[in-house]
C-alpha positions as CSV (number, residue, x, y, z in Angstrom):
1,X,-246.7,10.5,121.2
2,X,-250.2,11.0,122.3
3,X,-251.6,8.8,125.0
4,X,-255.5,7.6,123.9
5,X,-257.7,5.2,126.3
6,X,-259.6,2.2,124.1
7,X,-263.4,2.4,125.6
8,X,-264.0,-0.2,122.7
9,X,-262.2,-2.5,120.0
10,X,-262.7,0.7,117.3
11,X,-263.0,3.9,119.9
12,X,-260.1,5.4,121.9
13,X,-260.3,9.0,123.8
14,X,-257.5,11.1,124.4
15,X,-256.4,10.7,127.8
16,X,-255.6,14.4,128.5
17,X,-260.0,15.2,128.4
18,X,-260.8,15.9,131.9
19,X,-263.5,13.1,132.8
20,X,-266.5,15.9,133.2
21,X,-265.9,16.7,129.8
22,X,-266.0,13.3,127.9
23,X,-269.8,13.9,127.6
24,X,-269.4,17.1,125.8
25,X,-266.3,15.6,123.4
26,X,-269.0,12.7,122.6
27,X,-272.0,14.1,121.4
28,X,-269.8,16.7,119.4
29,X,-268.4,13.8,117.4
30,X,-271.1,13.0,115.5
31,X,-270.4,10.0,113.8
32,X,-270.3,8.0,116.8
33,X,-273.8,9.0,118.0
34,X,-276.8,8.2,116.8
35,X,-279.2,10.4,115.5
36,X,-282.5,10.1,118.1
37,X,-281.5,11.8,121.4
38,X,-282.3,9.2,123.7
39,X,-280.3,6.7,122.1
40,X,-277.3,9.0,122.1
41,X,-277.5,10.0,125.7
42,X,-277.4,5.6,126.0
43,X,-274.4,5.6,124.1
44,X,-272.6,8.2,125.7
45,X,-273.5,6.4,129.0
46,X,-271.9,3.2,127.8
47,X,-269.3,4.7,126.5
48,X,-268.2,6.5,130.3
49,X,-268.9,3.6,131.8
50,X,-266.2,1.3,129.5
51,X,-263.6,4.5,129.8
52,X,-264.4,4.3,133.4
53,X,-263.0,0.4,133.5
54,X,-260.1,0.6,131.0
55,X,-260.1,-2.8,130.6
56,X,-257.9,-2.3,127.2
57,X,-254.4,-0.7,127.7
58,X,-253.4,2.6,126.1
59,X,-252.7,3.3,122.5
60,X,-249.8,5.9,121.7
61,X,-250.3,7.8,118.6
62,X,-248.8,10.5,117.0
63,X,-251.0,12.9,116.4
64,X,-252.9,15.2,119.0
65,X,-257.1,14.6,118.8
66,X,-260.3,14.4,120.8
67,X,-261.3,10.5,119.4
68,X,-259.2,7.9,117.5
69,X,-260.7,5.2,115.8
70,X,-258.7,1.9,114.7
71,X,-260.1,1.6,110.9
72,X,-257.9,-1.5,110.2
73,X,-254.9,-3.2,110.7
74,X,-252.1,-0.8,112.0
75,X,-254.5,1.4,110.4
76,X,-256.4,4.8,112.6
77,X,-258.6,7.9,111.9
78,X,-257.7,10.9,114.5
79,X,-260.8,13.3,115.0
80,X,-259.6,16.9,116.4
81,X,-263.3,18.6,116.8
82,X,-261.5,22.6,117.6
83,X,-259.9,22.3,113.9
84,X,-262.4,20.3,112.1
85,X,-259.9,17.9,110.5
86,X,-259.0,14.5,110.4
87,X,-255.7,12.4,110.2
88,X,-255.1,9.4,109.3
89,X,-252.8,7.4,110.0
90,X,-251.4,4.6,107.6
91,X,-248.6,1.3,107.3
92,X,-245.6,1.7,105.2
93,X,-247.0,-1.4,103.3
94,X,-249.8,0.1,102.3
95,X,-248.5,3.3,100.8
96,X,-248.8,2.9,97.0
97,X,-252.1,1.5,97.8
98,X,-253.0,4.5,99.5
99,X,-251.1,6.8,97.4
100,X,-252.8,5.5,93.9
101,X,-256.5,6.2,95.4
102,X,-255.5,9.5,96.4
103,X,-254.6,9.8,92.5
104,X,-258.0,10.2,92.2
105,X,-258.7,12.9,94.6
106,X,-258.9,15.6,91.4
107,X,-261.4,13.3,89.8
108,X,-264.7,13.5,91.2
109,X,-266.3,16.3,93.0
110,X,-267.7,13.6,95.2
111,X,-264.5,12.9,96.5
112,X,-263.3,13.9,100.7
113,X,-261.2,16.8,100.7
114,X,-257.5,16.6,101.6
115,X,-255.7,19.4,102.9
116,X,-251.8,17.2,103.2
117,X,-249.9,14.2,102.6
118,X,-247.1,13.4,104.6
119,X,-246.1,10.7,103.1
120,X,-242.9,10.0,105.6
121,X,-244.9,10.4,108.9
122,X,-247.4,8.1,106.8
123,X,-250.3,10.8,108.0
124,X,-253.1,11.9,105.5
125,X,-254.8,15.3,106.8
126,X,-258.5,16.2,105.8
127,X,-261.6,18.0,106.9
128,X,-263.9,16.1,109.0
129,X,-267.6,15.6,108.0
130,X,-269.1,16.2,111.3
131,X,-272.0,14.4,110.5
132,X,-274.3,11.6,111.4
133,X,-274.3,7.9,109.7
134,X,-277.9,7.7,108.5
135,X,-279.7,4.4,109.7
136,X,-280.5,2.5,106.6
137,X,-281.2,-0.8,108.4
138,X,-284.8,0.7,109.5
139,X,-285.8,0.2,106.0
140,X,-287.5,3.8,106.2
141,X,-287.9,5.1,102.9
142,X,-287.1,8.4,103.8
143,X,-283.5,8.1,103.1
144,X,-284.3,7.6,99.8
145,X,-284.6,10.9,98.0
146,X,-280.8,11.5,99.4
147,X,-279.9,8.7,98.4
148,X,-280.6,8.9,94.8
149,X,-279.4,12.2,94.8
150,X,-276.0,11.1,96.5
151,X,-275.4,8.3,93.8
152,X,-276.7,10.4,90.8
153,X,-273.7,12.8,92.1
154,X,-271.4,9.8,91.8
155,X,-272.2,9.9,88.1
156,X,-272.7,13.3,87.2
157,X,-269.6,14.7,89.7
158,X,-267.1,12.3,88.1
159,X,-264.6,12.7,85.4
160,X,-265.4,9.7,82.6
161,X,-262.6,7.7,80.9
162,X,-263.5,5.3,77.5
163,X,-261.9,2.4,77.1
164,X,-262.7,-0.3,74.5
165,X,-265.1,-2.6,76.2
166,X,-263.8,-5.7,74.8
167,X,-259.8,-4.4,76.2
168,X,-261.5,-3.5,79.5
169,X,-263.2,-7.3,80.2
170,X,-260.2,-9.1,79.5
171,X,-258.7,-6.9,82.0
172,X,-260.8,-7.3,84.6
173,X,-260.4,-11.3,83.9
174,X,-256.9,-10.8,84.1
175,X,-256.8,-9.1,87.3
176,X,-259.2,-11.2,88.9
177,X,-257.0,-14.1,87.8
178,X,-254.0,-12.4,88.9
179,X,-255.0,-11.7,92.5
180,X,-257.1,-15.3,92.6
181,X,-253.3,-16.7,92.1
182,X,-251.4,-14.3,94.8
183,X,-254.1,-15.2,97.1
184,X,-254.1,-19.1,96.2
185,X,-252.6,-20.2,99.9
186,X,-255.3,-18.3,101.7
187,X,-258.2,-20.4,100.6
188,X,-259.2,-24.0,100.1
189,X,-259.0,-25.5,96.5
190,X,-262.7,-25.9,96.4
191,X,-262.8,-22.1,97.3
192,X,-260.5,-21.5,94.3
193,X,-262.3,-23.8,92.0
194,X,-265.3,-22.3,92.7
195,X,-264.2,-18.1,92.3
196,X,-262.4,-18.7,89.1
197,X,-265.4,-20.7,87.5
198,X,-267.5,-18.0,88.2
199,X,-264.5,-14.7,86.3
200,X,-264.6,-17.4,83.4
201,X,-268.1,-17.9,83.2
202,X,-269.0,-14.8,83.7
203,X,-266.2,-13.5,81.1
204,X,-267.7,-16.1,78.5
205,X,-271.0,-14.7,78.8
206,X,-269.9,-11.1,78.3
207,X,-268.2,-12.1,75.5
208,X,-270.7,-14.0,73.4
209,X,-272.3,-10.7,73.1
210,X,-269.2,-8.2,73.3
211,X,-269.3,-5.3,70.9
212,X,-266.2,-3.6,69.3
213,X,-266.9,-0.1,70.9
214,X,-266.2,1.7,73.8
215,X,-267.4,2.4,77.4
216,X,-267.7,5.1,79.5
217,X,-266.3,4.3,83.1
218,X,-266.9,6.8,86.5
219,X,-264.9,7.4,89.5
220,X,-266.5,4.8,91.8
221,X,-266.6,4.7,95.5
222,X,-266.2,0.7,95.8
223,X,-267.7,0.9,99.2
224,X,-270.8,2.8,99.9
225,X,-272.1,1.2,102.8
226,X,-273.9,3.6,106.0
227,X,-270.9,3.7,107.5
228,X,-268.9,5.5,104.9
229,X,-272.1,7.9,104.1
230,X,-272.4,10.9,106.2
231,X,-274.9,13.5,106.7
232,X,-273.8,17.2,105.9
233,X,-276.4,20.2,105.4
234,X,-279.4,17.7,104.5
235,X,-276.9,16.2,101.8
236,X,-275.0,12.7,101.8
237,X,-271.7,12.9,101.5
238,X,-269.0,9.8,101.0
239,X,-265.7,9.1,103.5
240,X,-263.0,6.5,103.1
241,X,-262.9,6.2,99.2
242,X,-259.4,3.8,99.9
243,X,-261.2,1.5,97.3
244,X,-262.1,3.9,94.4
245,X,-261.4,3.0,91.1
246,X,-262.5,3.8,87.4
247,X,-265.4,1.5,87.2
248,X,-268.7,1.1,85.5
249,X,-271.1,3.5,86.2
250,X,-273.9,1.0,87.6
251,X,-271.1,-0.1,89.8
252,X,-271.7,1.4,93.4
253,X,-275.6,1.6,92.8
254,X,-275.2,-2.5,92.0
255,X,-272.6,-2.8,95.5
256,X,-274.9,-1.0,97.3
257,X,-277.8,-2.6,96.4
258,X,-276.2,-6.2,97.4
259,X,-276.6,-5.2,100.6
260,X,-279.6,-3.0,101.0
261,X,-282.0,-5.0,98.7
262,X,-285.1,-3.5,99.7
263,X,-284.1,0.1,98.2
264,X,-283.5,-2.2,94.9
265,X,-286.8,-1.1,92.9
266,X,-287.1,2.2,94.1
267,X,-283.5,3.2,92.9
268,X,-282.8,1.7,89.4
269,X,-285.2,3.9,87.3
270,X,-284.0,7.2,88.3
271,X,-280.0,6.0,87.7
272,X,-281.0,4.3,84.4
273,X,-281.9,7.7,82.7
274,X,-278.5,9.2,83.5
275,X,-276.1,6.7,83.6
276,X,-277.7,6.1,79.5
277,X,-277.0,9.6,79.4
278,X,-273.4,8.7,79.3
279,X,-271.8,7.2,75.6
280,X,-272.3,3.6,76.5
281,X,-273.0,0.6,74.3
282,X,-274.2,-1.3,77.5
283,X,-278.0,-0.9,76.6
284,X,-278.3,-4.5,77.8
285,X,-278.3,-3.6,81.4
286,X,-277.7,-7.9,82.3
287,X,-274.3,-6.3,80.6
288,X,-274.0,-4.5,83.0
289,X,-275.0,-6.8,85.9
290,X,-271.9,-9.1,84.3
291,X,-268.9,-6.0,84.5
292,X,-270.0,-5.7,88.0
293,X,-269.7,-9.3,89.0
294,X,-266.0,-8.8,87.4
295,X,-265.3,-5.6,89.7
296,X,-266.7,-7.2,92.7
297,X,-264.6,-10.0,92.4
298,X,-261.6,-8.0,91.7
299,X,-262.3,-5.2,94.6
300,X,-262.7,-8.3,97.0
301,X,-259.7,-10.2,96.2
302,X,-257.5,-6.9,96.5
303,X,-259.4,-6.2,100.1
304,X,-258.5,-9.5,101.5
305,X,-254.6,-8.8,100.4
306,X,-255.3,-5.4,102.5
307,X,-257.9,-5.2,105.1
308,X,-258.6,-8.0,108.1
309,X,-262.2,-7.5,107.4
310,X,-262.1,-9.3,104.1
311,X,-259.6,-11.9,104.7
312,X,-262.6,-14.6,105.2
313,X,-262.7,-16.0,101.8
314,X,-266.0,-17.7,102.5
315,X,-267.9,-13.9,102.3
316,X,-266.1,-14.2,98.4
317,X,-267.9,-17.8,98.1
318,X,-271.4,-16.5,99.5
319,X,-271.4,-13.6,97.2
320,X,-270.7,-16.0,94.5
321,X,-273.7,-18.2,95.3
322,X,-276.4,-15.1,95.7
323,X,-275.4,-13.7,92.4
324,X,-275.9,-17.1,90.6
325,X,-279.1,-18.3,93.2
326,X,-280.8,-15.6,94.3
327,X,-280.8,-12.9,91.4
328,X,-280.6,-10.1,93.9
329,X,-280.9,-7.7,90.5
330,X,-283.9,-8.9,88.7
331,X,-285.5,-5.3,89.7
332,X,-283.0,-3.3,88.0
């Protein structure tokens, strides 16, 4: 076992790095630091200074790195900067979760590369996308070009399945249902009440208006957020696709929108023309607005069985009141 020293709640630093070269090792991992100079020089000053103190006690992990960051429960990411890969390191509990989204690795050309599975040691081995996180919270609009090009990718990159849109609804309902049941003891009744009104409502809606025909559904991310988007050769490119699934294709572009709403109206037209380009029947894009509450509900009920992060049921119950108050997509 490798011996690493926390600095923060998420960052550990191998303890073998010679202190004088903890600088070096920091601005070479590039998804820690931002990407204006000044700011990283601030960071890797804060960053000494908390190694310096080790207030948190050591973490012994198996694999040999520079940086290891702690991703989730029992869950962590080892960076090793000589060989450009990185491991990570999973819990016997969740290895047919793990396993089942790395099923998907053939099917989009979007997808991170994996060199190995060990699925024993419970160690997944990859290149790492030495890049940095762009910083969409500045509102600049310069992101956007990339952007639209990363998420047209999404689209045009992914293998398509058809299903019969009318099977796939009542699936989605089903699985909503299914995990809204599993999960009963970990929310209030009112919290219950309120989630499955809003898969039965929004089911009932879809199907006043269902046709008998088929749908075209994409690999999807599930989680495109700035931290799981990294810079690479002026390009965007996607980590941590644990959450992918075969979704609708407005999907990730909807997700991503609910929380970057000022990008909303500058997005939609360019991922209208090809995601019509596909053989939908969902020319009603409201349609589409109504599969996605479906997947969102279903992505978020599985991550609260999975991930700490979404164990706090009331993010579930705001999401449910912005889609029905706010109408976060009336520019798409």
């Amino acid at each position: 076992m490798y011996k690493y020293i926390p600095v923060t709640e998420t960052v550990r630093i191998n303890k073998e790095i010679p202190v004088m070269k903890l600088p070096f090792i920091l601005y070479r991992c590039k998804p820690l630091m931002p990407q204006k100079i000044v700011k990283q020089m601030k960071v890797v000053l804060t960053y000494l200074a908390l190694y310096m103190k080790k207030d948190y006690g050591e973490q012994h992990l198996p694999i040999k790195g520079d940086v290891a960051l702690k991703v989730g429960d029992g869950h962590h990411k080892v960076i090793d900067l000589s060989s450009n890969r990185i491991y990570t390191l999973f819990r016997e509990r969740d290895k047919k979760l793990v396993l089942d989204q790395l099923g998907f690795e053939n099917h989009s050309g979007m997808y991170e590369e994996i060199i190995s599975i060990n699925c024993s040691a419970h160690i997944i081995e990859a290149i790492f996308y030495n890049g940095h996180h762009p910083d969409l919270c500045d509102h600049s609009l310069k992101y956007l070009k990339k952007l639209n090009k990363m998420f047209l990718n999404l689209l045009l990159e992914s293998e398509l399945t058809s299903i019969d849109e009318i099977t796939y609804v009542r699936k989605l309902r089903k699985q909503c249902l299914e995990l809204l049941m599993r999960n009963q003891n970990k929310m209030t009744s009112h919290q219950f009440r309120m989630i499955k009104e809003f898969v039965d409502d929004t089911y009932a809606q879809f199907m006043e208006c269902a046709y008998d025909a088929t749908i075209d559904l994409t690999l999807s991310h599930g989680d495109v957020k700035q931290e799981n988007i990294i810079e690479m050769k002026g390009e965007y490119k996607l980590i941590d696709w644990e959450f992918c699934k075969y979704r609708n294709p407005y999907f990730d572009l909807l997700k991503f929108i609910t929380r970057y709403p000022m990008f909303s109206p500058l997005m939609t037209q360019i991922h209208h023309e090809e995601a019509h380009n596909l053989n939908n029947t969902l020319t009603n894009r409201s349609r589409y607005c109504l599969l996605f509450y479906l997947e969102d509900i279903e992505l978020r009920l599985t991550q609260s069985e999975h991930r700490a992060f979404a164990k706090d049921i009331s993010k579930i119950i705001r999401f449910i009141k912005v889609m029905k108050e706010d109408r976060p997509f009336r520019d798409f």
